[in-house]
LOFI-46282 format. One record per residue: y, x, z of N, C-alpha, C, O in turn; residue in three letters; residue number from 1. Coordinates in nm, 2 decimals, m for minus. Each point is the difference from the previous one (the first is absolute). Layout:
! LOFI-46282
ATOM|Y|X|Z|Y|X|Z|Y|X|Z|Y|X|Z|ALA|NUM .
...
This chain:
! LOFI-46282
ATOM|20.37|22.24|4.85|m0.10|m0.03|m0.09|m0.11|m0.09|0.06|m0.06|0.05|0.09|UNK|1 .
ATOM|0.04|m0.16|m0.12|m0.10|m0.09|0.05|m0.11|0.00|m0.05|m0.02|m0.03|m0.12|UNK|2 .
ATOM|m0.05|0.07|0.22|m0.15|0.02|0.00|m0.11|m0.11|m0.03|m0.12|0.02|m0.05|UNK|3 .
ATOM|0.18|m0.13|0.08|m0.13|m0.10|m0.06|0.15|m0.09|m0.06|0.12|0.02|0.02|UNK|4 .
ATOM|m0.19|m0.12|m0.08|0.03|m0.15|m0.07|0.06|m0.06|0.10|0.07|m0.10|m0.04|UNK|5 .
ATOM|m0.07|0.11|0.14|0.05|m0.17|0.11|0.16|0.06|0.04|0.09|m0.07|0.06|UNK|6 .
ATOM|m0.08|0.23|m0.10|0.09|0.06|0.06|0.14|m0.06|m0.07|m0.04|m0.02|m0.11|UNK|7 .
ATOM|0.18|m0.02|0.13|0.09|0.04|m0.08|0.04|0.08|0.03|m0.04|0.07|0.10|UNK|8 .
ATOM|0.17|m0.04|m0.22|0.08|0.10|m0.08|0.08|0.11|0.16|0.00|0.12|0.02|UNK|9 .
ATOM|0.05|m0.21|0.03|0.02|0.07|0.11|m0.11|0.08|0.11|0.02|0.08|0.09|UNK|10 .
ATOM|m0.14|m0.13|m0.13|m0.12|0.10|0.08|0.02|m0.08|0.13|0.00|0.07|0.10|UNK|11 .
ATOM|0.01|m0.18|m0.09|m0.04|m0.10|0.19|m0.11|m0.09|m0.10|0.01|m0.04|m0.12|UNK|12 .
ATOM|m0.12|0.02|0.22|m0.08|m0.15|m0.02|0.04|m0.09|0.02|0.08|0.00|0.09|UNK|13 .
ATOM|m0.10|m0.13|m0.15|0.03|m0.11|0.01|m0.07|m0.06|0.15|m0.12|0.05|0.02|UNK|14 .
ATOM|0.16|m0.12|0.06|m0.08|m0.05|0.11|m0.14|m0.11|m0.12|m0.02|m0.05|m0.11|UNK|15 .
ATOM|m0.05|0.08|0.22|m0.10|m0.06|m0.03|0.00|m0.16|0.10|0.01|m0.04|0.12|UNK|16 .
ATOM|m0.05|0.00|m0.27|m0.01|m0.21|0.07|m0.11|m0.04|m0.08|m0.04|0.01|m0.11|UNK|17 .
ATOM|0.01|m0.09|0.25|m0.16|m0.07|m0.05|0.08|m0.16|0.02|0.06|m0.05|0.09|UNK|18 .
ATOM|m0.11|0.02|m0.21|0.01|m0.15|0.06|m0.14|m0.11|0.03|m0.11|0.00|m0.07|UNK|19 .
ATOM|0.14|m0.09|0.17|m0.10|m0.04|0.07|0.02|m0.14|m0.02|0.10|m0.06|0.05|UNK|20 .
ATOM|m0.22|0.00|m0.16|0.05|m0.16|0.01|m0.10|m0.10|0.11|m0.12|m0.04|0.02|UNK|21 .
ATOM|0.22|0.04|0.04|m0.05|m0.06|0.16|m0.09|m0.14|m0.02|0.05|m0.10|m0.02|UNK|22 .
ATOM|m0.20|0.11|0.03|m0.07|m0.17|m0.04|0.00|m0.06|0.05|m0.04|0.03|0.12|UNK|23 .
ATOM|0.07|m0.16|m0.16|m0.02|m0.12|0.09|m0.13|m0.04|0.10|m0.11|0.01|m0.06|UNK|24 .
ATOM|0.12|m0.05|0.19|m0.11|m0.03|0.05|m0.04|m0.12|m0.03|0.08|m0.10|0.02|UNK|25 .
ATOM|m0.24|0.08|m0.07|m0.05|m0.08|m0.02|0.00|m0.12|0.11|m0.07|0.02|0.10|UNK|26 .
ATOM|0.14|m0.13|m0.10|m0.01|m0.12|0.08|m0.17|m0.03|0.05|m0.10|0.03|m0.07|UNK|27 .
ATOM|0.09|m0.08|0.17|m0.13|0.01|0.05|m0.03|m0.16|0.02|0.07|m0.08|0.06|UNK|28 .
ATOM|m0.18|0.06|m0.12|m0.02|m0.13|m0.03|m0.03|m0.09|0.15|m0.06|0.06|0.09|UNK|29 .
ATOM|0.13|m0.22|m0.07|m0.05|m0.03|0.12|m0.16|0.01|0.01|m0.07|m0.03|m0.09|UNK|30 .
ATOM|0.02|0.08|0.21|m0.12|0.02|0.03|m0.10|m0.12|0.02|0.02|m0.07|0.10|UNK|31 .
ATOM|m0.09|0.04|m0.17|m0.17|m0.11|0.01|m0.09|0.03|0.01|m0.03|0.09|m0.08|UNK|32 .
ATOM|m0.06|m0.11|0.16|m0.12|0.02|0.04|m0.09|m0.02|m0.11|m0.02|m0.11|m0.05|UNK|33 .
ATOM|m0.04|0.24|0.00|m0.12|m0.04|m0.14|m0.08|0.02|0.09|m0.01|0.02|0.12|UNK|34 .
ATOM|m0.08|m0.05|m0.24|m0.14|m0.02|0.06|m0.10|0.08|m0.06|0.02|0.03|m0.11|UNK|35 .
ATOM|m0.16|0.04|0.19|0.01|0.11|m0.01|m0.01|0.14|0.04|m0.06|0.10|m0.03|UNK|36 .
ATOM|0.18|m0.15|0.17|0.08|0.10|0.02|m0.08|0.03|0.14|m0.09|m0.08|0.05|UNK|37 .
ATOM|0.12|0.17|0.00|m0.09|0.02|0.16|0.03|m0.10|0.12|0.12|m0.04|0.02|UNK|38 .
ATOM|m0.20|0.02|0.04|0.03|m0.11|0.12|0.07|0.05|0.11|m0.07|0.05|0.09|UNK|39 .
ATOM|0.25|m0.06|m0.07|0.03|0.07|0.12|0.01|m0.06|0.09|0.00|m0.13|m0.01|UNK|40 .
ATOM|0.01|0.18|0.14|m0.03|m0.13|0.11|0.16|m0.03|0.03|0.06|0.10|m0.02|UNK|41 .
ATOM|m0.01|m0.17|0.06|0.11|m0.02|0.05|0.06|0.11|0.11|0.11|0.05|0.02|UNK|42 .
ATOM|m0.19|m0.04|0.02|0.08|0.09|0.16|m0.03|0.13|m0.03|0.02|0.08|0.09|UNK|43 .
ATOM|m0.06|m0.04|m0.19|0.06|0.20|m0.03|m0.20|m0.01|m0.04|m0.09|m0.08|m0.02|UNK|44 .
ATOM|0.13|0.27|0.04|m0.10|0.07|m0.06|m0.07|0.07|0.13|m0.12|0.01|0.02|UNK|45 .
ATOM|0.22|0.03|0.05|m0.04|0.10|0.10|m0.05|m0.08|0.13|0.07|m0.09|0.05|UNK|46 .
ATOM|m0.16|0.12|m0.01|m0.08|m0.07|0.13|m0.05|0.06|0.13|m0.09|m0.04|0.07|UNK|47 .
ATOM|0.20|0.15|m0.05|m0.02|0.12|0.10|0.10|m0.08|0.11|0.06|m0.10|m0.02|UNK|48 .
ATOM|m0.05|0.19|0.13|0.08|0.00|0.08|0.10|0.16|m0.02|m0.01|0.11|0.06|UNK|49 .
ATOM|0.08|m0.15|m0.14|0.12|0.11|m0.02|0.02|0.11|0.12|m0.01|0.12|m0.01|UNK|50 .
ATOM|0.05|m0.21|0.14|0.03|0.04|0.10|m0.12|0.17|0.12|0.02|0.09|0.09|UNK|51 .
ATOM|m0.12|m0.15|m0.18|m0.11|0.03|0.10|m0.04|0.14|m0.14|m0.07|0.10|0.02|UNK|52 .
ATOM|0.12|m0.12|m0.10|m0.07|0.14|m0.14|0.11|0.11|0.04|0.12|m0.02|0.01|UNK|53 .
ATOM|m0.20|0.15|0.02|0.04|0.11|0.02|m0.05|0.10|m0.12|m0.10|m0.02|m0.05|UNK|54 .
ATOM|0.17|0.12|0.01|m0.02|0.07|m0.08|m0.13|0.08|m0.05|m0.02|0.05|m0.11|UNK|55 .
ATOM|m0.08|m0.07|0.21|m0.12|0.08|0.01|m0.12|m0.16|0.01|m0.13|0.01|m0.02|UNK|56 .
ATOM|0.20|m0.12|0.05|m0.11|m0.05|0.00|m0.06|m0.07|m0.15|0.07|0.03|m0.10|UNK|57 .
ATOM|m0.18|m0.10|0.09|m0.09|0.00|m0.11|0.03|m0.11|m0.13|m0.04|m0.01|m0.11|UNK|58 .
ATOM|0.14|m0.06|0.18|0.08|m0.11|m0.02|0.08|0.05|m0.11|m0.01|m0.03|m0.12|UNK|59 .
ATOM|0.09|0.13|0.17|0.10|0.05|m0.06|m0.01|0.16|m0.12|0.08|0.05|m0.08|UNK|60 .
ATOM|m0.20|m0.02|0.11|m0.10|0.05|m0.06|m0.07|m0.03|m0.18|m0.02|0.07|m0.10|UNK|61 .
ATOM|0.02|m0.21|0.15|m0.04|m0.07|m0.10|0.07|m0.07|m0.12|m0.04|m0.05|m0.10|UNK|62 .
ATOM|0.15|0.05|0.15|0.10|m0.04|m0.13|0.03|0.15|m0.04|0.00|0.11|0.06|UNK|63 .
ATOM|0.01|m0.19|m0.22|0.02|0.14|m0.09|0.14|m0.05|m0.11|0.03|m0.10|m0.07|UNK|64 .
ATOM|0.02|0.23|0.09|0.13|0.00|m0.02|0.02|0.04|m0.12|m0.05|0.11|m0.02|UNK|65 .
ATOM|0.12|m0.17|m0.08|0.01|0.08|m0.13|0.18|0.00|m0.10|0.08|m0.09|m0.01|UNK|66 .
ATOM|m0.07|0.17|m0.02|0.09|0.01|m0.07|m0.01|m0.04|m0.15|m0.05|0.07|m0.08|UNK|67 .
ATOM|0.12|m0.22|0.06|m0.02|m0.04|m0.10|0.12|m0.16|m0.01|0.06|m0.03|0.11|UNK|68 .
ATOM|m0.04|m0.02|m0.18|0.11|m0.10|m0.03|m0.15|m0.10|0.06|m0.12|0.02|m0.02|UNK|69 .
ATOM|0.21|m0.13|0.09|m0.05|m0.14|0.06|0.00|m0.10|m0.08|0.10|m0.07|m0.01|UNK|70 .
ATOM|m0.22|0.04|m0.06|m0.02|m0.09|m0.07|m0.12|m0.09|0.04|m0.12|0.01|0.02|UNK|71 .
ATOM|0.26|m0.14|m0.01|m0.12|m0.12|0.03|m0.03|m0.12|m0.08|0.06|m0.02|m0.11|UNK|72 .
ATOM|m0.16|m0.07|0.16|m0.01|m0.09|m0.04|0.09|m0.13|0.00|0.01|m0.05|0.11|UNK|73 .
ATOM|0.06|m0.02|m0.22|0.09|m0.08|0.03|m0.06|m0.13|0.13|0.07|m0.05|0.09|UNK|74 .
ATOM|m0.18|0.03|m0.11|m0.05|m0.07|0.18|0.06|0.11|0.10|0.02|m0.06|0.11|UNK|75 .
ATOM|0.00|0.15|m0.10|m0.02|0.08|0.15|0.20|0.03|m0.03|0.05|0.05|0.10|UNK|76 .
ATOM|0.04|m0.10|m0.22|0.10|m0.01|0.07|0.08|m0.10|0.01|0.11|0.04|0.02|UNK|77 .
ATOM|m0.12|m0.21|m0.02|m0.01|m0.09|m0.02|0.02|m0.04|0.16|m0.08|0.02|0.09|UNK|78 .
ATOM|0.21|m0.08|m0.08|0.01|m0.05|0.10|m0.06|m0.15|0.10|0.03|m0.12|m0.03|UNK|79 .
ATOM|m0.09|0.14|0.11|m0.07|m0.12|0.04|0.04|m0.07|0.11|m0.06|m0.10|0.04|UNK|80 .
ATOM|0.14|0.13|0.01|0.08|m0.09|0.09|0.08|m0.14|m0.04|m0.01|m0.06|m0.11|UNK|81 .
ATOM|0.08|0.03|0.20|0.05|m0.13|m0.04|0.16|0.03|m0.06|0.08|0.09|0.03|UNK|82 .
ATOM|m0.06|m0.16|m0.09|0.12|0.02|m0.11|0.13|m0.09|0.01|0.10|0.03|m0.06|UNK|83 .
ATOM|m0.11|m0.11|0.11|0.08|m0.13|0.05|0.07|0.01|0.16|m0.07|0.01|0.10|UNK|84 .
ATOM|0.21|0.00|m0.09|0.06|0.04|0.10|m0.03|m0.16|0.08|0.00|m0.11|m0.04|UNK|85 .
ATOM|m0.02|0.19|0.16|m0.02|m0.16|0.10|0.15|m0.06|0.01|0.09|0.07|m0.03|UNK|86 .
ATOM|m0.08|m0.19|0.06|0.10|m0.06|0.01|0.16|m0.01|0.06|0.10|m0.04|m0.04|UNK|87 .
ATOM|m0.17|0.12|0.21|0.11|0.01|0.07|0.10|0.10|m0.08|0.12|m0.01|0.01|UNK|88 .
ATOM|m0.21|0.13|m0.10|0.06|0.12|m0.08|0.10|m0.08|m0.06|0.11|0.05|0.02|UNK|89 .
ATOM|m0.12|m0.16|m0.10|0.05|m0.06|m0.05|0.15|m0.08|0.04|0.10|m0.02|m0.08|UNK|90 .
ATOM|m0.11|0.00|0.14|0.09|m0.04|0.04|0.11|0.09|0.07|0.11|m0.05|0.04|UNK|91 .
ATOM|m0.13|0.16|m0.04|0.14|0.09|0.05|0.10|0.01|m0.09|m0.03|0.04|m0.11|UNK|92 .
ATOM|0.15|m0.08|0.14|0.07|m0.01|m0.06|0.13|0.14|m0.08|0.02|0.01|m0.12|UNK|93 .
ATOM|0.03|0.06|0.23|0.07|0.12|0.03|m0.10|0.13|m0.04|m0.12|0.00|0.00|UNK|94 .
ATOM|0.22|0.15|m0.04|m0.08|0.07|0.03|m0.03|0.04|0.13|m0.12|0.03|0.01|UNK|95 .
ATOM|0.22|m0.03|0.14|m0.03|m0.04|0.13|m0.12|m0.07|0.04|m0.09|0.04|0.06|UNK|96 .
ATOM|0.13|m0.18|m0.11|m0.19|m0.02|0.03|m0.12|0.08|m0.03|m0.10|0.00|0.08|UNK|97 .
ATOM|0.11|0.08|m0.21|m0.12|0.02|m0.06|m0.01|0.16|0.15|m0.09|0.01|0.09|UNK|98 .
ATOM|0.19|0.05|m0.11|m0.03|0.08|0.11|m0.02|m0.01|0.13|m0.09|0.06|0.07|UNK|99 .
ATOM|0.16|m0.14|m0.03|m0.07|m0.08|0.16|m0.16|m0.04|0.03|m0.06|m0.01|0.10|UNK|100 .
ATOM|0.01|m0.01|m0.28|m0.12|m0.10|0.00|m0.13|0.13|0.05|m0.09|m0.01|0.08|UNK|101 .
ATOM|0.16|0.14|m0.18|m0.08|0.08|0.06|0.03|0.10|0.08|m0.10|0.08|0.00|UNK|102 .
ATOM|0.20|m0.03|0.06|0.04|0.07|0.09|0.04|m0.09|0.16|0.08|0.05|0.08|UNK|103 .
ATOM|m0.13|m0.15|m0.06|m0.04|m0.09|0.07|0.04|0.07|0.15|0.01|0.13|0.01|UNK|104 .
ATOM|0.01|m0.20|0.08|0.01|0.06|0.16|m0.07|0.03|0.05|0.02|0.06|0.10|UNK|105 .
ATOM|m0.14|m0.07|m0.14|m0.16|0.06|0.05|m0.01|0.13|0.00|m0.02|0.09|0.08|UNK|106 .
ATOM|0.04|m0.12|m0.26|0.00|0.22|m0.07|0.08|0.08|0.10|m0.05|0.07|0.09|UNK|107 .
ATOM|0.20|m0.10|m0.12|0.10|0.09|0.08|m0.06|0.01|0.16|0.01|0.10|0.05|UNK|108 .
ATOM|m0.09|m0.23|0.02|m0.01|0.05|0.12|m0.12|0.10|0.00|m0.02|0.08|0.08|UNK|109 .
ATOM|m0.07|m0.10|m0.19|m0.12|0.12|0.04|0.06|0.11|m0.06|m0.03|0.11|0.04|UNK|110 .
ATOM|0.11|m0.12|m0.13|0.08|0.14|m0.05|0.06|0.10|0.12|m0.02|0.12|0.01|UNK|111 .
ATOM|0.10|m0.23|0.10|0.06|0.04|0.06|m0.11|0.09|0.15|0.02|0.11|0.07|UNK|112 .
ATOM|m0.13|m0.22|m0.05|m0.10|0.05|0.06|m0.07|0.15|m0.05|m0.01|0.10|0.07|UNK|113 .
ATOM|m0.04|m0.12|m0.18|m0.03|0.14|m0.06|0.08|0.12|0.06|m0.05|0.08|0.07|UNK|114 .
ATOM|0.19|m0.09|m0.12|0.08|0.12|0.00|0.01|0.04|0.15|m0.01|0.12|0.04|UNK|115 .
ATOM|0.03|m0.21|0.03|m0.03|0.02|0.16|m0.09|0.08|0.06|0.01|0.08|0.09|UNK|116 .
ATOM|m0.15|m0.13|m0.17|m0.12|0.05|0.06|m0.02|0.15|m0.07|m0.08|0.08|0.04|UNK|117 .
ATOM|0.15|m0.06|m0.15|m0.02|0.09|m0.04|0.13|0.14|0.02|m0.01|0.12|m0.04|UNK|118 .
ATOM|0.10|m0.16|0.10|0.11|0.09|0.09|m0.11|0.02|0.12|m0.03|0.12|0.02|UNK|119 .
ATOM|m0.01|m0.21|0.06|m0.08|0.00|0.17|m0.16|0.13|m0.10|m0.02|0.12|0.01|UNK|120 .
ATOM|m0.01|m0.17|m0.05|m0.11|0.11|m0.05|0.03|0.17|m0.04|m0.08|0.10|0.00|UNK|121 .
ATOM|0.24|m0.11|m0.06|0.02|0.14|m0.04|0.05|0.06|0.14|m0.01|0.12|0.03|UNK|122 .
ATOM|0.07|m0.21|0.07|0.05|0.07|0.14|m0.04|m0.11|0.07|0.01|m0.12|m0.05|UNK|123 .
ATOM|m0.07|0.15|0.19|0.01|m0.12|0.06|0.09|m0.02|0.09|0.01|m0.10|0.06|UNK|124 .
ATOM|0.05|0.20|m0.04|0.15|0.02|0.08|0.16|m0.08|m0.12|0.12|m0.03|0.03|UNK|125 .
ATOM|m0.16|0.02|m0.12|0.15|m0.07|m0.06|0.06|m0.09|0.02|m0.05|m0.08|0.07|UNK|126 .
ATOM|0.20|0.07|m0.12|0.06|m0.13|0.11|0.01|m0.06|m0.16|0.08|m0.09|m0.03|UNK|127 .
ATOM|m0.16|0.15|m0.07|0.03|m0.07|m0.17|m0.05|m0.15|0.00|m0.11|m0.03|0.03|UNK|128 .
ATOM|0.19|m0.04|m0.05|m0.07|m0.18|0.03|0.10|m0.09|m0.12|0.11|m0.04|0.03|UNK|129 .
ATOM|m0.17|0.02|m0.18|0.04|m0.05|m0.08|0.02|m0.17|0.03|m0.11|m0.06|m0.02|UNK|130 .
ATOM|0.20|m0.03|0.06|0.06|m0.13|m0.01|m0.01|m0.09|m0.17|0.02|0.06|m0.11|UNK|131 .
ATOM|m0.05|m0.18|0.12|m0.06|m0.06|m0.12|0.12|0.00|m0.08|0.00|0.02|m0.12|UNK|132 .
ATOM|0.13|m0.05|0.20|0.11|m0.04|m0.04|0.08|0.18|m0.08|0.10|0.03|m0.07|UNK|133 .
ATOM|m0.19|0.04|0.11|0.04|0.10|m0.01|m0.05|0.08|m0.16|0.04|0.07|m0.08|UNK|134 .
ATOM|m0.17|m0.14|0.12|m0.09|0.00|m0.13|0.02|m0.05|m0.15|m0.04|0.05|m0.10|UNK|135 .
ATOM|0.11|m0.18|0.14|0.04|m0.14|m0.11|0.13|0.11|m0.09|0.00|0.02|m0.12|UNK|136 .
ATOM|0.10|0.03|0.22|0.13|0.06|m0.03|0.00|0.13|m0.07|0.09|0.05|m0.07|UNK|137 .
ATOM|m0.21|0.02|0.09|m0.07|0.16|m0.10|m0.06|m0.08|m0.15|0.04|0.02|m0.11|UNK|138 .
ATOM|m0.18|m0.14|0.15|m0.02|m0.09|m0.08|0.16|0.01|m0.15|0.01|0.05|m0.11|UNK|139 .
ATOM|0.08|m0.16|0.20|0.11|0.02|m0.07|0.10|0.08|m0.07|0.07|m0.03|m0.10|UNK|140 .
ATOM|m0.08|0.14|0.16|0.10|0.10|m0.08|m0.10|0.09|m0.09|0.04|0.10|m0.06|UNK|141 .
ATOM|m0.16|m0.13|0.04|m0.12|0.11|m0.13|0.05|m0.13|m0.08|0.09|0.04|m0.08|UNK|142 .
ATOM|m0.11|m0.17|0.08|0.04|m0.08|m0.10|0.14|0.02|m0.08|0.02|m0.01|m0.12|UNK|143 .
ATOM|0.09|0.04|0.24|0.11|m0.03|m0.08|0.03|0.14|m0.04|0.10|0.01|m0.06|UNK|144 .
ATOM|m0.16|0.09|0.08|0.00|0.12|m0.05|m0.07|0.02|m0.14|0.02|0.09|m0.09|UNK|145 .
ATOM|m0.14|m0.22|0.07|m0.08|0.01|m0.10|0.12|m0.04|m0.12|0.01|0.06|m0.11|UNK|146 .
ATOM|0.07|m0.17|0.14|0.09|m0.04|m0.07|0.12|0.07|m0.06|0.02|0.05|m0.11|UNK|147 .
ATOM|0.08|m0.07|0.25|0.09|0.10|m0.05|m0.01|0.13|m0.01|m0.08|0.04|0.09|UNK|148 .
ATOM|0.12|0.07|m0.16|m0.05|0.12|m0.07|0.15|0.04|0.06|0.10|m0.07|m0.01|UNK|149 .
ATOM|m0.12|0.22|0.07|0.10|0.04|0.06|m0.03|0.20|m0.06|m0.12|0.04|m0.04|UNK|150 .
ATOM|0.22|0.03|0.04|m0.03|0.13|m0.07|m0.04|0.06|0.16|m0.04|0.11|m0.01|UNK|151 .
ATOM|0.04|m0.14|0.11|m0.06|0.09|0.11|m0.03|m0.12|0.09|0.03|m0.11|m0.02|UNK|152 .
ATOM|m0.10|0.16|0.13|m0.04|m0.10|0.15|0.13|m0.02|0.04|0.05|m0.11|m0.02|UNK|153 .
ATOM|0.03|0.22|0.09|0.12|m0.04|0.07|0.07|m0.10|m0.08|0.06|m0.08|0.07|UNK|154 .
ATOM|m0.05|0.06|m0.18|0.13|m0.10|m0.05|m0.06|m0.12|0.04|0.08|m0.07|0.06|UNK|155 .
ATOM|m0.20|0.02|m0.05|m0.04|m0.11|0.05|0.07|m0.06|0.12|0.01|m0.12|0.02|UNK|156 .
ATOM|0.07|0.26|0.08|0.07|m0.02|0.11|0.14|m0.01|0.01|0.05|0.00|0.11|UNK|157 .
ATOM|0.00|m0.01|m0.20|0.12|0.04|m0.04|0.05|m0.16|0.01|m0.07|m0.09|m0.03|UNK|158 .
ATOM|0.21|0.07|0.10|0.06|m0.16|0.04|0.01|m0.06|m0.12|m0.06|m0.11|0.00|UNK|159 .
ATOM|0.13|0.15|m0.14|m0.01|m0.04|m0.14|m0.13|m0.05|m0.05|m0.02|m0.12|0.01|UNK|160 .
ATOM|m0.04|0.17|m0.03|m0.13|m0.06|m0.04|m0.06|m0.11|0.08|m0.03|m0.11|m0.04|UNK|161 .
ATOM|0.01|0.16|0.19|m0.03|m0.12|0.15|0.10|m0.13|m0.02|m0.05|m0.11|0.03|UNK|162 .
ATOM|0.17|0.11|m0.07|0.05|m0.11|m0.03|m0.02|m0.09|m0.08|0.00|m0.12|0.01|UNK|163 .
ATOM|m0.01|0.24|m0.13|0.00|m0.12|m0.17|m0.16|m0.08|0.02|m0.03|m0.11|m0.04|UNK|164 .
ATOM|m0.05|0.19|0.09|m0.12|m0.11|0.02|m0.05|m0.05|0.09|m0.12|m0.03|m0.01|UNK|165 .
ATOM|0.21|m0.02|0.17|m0.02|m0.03|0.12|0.04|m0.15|m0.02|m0.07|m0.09|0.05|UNK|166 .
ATOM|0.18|0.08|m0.11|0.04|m0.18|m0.04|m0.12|m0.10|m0.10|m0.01|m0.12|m0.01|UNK|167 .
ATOM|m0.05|0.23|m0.05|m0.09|m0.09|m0.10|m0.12|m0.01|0.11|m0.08|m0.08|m0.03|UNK|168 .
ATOM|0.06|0.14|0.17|m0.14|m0.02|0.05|0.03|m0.04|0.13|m0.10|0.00|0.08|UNK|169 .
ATOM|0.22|m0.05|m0.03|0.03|m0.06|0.06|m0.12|m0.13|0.05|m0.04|m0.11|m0.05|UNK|170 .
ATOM|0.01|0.18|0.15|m0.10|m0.14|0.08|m0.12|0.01|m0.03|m0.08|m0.08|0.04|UNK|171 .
ATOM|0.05|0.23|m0.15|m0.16|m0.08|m0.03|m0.12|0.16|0.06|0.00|0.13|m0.02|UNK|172 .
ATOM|m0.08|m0.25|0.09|m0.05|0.08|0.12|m0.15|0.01|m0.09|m0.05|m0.09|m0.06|UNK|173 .
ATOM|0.00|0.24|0.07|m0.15|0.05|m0.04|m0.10|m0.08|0.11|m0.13|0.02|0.00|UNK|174 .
């Protein structure tokens, strides 16, 4: 015997469905500077030394914190930098270049410096000593890991797979 209206004849509820008509997000207009609007300085808001504010001091004291949605003025999110890629950008040809342009031999060597100094700092007895060439080749396999999509780590190791994509990369050094 069904007790309310939603029931049927057999006495089960029907599942209940909401339907949800999902809204489009409003496209956000390119950003211009009106006028009007508050004068922001180019180089930020905050004029502290980050470094030096401790939880107790007067600095940090004084900002007040509020729980509320960030609403700004279209001046304060307006980008003001320069917008035009410099030249040499320009001219890279490959995606290789574009990655060379900024993972450069400099990075990898302070990359490689960091990790060094920071093995010697957690022991100073370690014989841990990261090689650039060593660096370039980890570099390399998060890339081709980012690409090819494998169902576990180990298959990555597997001679089948190490083959079918060792001929296409033949010669080309990170």
């Amino acid at each position: 015997m069904p007790s309310t209206s939603t029931e049927t004849e057999q006495g089960v509820m029907p599942p209940l469905t909401r339907t949800f008509k999902r809204r489009k997000r409003v496209r956000s207009p390119e950003l211009v500077e009106k006028e009007g609007g508050p004068n922001v300085p180019i180089t930020g808001t905050f004029t502290g030394n980050i470094l030096s504010m401790t939880n107790d001091s007067k600095q940090f004291q004084s900002i007040s914190w509020r729980k509320k949605n960030l609403q700004l003025h279209i001046n304060e999110l307006i980008f003001r930098g320069e917008n035009q890629l410099p030249p040499n950008l320009k001219e890279l040809i490959t995606p290789y270049d574009c990655f060379r342009y900024f993972m450069n031999d400099e990075l990898f060597q302070h990359l490689t410096d960091q990790a060094n100094l920071y093995a010697r700092q957690q022991n100073i007895r370690t014989k841990f000593k990261v090689e650039l060439i060593e660096l370039r080749k980890f570099v390399g396999i998060m890339i081709y890991m980012s690409v090819y999509r494998y169902p576990n780590v180990r298959s990555y190791w597997e001679k089948a797979c190490l083959r079918s994509h060792s001929s296409d990369n033949a010669g080309t050094e990170i």
